[in-house]
C-alpha positions as CSV (number, residue, x, y, z in Angstrom):
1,X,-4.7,1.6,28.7
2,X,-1.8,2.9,26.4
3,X,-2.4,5.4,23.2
4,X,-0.2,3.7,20.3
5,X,0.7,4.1,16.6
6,X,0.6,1.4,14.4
7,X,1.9,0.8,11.0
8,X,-1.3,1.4,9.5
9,X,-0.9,5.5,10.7
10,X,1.8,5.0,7.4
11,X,0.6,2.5,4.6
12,X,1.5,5.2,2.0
13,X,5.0,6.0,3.7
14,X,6.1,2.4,4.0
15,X,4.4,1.7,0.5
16,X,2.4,-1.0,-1.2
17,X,0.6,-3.2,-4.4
18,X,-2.8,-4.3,-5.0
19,X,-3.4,-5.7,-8.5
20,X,-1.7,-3.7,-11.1
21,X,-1.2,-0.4,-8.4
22,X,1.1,0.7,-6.4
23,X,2.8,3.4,-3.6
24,X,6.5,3.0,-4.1
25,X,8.3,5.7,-1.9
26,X,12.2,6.7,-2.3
27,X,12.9,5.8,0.9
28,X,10.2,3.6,2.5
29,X,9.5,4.0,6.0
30,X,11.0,1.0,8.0
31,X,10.6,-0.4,11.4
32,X,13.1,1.9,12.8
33,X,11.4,5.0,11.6
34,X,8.2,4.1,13.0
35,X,10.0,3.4,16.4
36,X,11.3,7.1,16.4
37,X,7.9,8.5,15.1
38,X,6.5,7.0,18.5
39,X,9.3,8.6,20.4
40,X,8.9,11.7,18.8
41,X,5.3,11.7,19.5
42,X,5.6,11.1,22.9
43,X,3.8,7.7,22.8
44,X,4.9,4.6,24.0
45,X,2.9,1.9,21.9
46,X,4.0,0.6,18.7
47,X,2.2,-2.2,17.1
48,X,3.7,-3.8,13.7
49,X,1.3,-5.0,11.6
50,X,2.1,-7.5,8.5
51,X,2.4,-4.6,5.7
52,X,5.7,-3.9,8.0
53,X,6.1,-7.2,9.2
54,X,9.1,-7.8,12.0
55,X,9.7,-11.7,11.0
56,X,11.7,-9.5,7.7
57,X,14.2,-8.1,10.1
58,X,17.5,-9.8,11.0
59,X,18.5,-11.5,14.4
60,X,20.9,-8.6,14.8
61,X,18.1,-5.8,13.8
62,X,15.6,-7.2,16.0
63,X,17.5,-7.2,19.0
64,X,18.6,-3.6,18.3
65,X,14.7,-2.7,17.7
66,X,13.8,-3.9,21.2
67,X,17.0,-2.8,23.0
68,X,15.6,0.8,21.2
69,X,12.1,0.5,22.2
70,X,13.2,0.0,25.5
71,X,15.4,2.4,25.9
72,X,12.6,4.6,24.6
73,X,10.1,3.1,26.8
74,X,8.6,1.9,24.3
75,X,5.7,-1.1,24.2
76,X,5.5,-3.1,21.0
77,X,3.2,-5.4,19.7
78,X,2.6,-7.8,17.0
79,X,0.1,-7.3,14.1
80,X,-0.2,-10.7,11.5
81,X,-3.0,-12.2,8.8
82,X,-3.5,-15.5,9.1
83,X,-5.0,-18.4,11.7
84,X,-3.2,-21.9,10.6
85,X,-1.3,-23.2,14.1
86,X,1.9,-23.4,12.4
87,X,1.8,-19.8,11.8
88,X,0.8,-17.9,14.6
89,X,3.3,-20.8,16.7
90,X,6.1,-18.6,15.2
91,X,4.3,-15.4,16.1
92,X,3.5,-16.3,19.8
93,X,7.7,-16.9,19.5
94,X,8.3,-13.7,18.0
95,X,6.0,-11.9,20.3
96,X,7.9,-13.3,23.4
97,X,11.1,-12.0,21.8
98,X,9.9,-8.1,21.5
99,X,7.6,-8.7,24.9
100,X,4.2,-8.2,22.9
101,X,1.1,-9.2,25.0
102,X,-1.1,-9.7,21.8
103,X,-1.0,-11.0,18.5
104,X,-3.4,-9.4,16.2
105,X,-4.4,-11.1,13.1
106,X,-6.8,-11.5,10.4
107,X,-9.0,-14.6,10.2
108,X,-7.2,-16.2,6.7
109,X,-6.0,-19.4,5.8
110,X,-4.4,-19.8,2.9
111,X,-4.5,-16.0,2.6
112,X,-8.2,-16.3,1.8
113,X,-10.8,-15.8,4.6
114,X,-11.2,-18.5,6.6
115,X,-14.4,-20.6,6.7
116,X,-16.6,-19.8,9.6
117,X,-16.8,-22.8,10.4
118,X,-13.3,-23.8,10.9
119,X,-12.2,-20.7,13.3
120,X,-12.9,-22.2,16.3
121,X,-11.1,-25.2,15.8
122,X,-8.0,-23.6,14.7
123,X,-8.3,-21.1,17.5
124,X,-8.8,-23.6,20.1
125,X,-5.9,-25.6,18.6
126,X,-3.3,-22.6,19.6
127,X,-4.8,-21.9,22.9
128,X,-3.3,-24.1,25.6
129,X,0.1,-21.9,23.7
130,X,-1.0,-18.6,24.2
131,X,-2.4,-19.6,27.9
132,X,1.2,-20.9,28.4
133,X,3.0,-18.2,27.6
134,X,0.6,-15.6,28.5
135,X,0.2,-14.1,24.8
136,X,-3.3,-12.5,23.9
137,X,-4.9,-13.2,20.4
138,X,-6.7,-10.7,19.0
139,X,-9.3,-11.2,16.1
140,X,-9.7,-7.8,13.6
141,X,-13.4,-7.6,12.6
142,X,-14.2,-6.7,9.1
143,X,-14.4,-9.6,7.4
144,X,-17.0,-11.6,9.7
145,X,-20.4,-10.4,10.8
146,X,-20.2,-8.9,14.4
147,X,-22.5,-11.5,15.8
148,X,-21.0,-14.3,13.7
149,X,-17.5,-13.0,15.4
150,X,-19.7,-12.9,19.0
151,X,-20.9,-16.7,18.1
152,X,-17.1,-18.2,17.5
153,X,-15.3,-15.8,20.7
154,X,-17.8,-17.3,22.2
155,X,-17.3,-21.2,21.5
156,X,-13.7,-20.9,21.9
157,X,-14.6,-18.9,25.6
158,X,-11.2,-18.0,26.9
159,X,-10.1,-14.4,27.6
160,X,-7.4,-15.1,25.8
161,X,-8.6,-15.0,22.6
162,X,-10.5,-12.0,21.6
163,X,-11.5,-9.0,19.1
164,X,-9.1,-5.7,17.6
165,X,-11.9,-4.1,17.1
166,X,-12.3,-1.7,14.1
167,X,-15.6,-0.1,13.4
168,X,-14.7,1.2,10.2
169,X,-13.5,-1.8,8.3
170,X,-17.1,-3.2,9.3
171,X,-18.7,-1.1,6.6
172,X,-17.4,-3.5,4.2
173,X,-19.7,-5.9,5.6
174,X,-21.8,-4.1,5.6
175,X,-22.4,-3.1,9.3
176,X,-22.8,0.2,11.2
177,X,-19.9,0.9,14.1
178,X,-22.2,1.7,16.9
179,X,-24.0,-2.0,16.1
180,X,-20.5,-3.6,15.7
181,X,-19.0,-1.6,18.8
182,X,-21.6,-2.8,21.5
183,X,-22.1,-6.2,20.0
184,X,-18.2,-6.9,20.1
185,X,-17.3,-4.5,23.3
186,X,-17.2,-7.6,25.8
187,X,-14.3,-9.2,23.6
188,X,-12.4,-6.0,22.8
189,X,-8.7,-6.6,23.9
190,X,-7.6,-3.6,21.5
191,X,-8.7,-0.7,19.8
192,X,-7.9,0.1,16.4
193,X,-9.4,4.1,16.3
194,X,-9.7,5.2,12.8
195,X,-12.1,8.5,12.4
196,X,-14.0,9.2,8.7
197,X,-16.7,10.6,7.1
198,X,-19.5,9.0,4.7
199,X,-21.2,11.8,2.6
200,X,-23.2,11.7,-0.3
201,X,-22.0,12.3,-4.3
202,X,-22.8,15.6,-5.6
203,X,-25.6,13.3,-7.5
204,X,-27.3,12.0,-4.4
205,X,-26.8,8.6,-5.9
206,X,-24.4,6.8,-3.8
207,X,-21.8,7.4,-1.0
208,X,-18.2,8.1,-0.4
209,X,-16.2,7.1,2.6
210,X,-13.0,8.7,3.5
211,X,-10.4,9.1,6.3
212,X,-10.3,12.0,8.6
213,X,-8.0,13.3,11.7
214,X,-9.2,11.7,14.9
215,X,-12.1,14.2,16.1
216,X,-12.6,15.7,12.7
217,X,-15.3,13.1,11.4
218,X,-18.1,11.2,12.4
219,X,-16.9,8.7,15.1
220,X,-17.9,9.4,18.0
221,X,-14.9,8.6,20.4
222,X,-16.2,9.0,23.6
223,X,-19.3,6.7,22.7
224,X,-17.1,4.0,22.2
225,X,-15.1,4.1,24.9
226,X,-17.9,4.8,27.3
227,X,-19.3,1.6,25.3
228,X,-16.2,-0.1,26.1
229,X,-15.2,0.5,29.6
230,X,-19.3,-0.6,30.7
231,X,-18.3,-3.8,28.9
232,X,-15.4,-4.2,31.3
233,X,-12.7,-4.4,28.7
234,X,-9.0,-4.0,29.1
235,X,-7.5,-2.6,26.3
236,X,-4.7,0.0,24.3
237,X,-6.0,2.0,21.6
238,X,-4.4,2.2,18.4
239,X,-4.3,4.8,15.7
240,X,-4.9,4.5,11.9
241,X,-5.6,7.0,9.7
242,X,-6.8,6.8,6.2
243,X,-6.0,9.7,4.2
244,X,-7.2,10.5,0.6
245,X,-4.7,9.6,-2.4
246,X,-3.5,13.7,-3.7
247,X,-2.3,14.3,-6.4
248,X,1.7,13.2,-5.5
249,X,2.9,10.6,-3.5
250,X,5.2,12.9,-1.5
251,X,1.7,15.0,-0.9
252,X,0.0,12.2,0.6
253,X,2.5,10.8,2.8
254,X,2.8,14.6,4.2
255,X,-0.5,14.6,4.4
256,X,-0.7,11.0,6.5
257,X,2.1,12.5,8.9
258,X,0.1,16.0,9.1
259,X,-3.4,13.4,10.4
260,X,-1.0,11.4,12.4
261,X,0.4,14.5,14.4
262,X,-3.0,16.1,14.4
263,X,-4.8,12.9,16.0
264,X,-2.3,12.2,18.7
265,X,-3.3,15.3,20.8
266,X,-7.2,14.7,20.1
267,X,-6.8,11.2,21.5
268,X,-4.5,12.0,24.4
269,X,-7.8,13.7,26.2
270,X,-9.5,10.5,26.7
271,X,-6.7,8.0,26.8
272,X,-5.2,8.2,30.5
273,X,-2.3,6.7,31.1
C-alpha cells in the first residue's frame, strides 16, 4: 500500500469550465508541479487524472516526467474517462510508458455514461490486453449503483478489472459510503480518500455537503480500511480534497494546498508503507 496525491488534491490550481464558469489561474499548475508537490511531501504516488491529462505532454516532456519521478522515487499512475477499446488501447500504451499498474477511468462512452448494459462487453473486450501487459483497470463509482457496479465486476470476473472506489461521489446516487464501501470492498484496487461534512441549512430544510482535511469530517478512515483489508484488497490510497470556493481564486487554491498539506500527516498514521 502507497499514500498518493492525485490531480484532483488541485482542480482549482490547475483550473477548469463547466457551462458558462470557470477557475482560470495565472499560472496553472502542470504535470511537473504536481511531480514536485509529491516530492515535497514526502510521498511517492502520483496519479494523473484526465483534468491534467499526460496524453497533452510531448514525447520529449514525458520522458523527462518519468526520468523525474524516478529519480524522485516516484510511482505514477494513470487517471482517464471513458470505456470504448480504442481508447483505453492507447492508455494501457501510455501506462506502460510511465510504468502505471492501473488505469482508472469513468464508465463513459461518448462522454456520456455508458449503458449498464453495455459495460461488460466493452470491459471484457480490453481484457485479454490488460492481462497481457499486466495493467489493472480500475472502475470509479459514482455514477453506477454499488450493487449494479458488484453485478458487472462481477460478469466480467477477472482481478484485473476492478473498482477506485470513492464513497463520497456516491452521494450523487444517492448512496451512503459505509453501504457503498462494504458492498464494493472485494473489488477495491484503489482508494480515492476524500473526507467531508453533510450538515443541515440554518432552515432545517435541506443539506449541504462540503470538503474537509482528511480527519476533520465525517469519514471515518479507519472503518474503511478495516472494511477493506477483511475484504482482502490490495490497494494505494489516494488523496482528494474538496475545498469550498472563497471569495478569490488565489484564496482557494491556498486554501486547497493548506487541506493538501494538512491531510498528508493525518493519512500517513494508517497508511504503512
Amino acid at each position: 500500500m502507497k499514500l498518493g496525491i492525485g490531480t484532483y488534491c488541485y482542480m482549482w490550481a490547475i483550473g477548469f469550465r463547466f457551462g458558462d464558469r470557470e477557475a482560470a489561474p495565472e499560472r496553472p499548475l502542470d504535470a511537473f508541479d504536481l511531480l514536485r508537490r509529491a516530492h515535497e511531501l514526502d510521498v511517492h504516488l502520483v496519479q494523473y487524472g484526465p483534468n491534467l491529462p499526460l496524453a497533452a505532454l510531448s514525447d520529449a516532456e514525458l520522458t523527462r516526467l518519468v526520468g523525474q519521478a524516478n529519480a524522485w522515487d516516484v510511482e505514477l499512475e494513470l487517471g482517464t474517462r471513458g470505456i470504448e477499446t480504442d481508447h483505453l488501447t492507447r492508455q494501457v500504451a501510455l501506462a506502460k510508458r510511465i510504468g502505471s499498474k492501473l488505469v482508472r477511468t469513468i464508465p463513459e462512452v461518448g462522454g456520456a455514461p455508458a449503458e449498464i448494459e453495455a459495460i461488460p462487453g466493452y470491459l471484457k473486450a480490453i481484457l485479454p490486453l490488460l492481462e497481457r501487459e499486466n495493467v489493472r483497470l480500475g472502475l470509479e463509482n459514482g455514477v453506477i449503483p454499488a450493487l449494479e457496479l458488484k453485478a458487472i465486476l462481477d460478469d466480467v470476473g477477472s482481478s484485473y478489472v476492478g473498482v477506485v472506489l470513492d464513497m463520497v461521489n456516491s452521494l450523487a446516487v444517492p448512496e451512503g459510503w459505509r453501504h457503498v464501501t462494504e458492498v464494493l470492498a472485494p473489488y477495491t484496487i484503489c482508494l480515492h480518500h476524500k473526507e467531508f461534512i453533510i450538515q443541515r441549512y440554518w432552515h432545517m430544510m435541506g443539506f449541504e455537503v462540503q470538503g474537509r482535511p482528511a480527519g476533520a469530517g465525517q469519514l471515518d478512515t479507519p472503518w474503511v480500511l478495516e472494511t477493506l483489508d477483511r475484504a482482502g484488497a490490495t490497494y494505494n490510497v489516494i488523496l482528494e480534497v474538496w475545498p469550498p470556493e472563497q471569495p478569490t481564486l488565489a484564496e482557494t487554491i491556498a486554501l486547497e494546498d493548506r487541506w493538501v498539506r494538512e491531510s498528508i500527516p493525518y493519512l500517513r498514521q494508517f497508511v504503512v508503507e
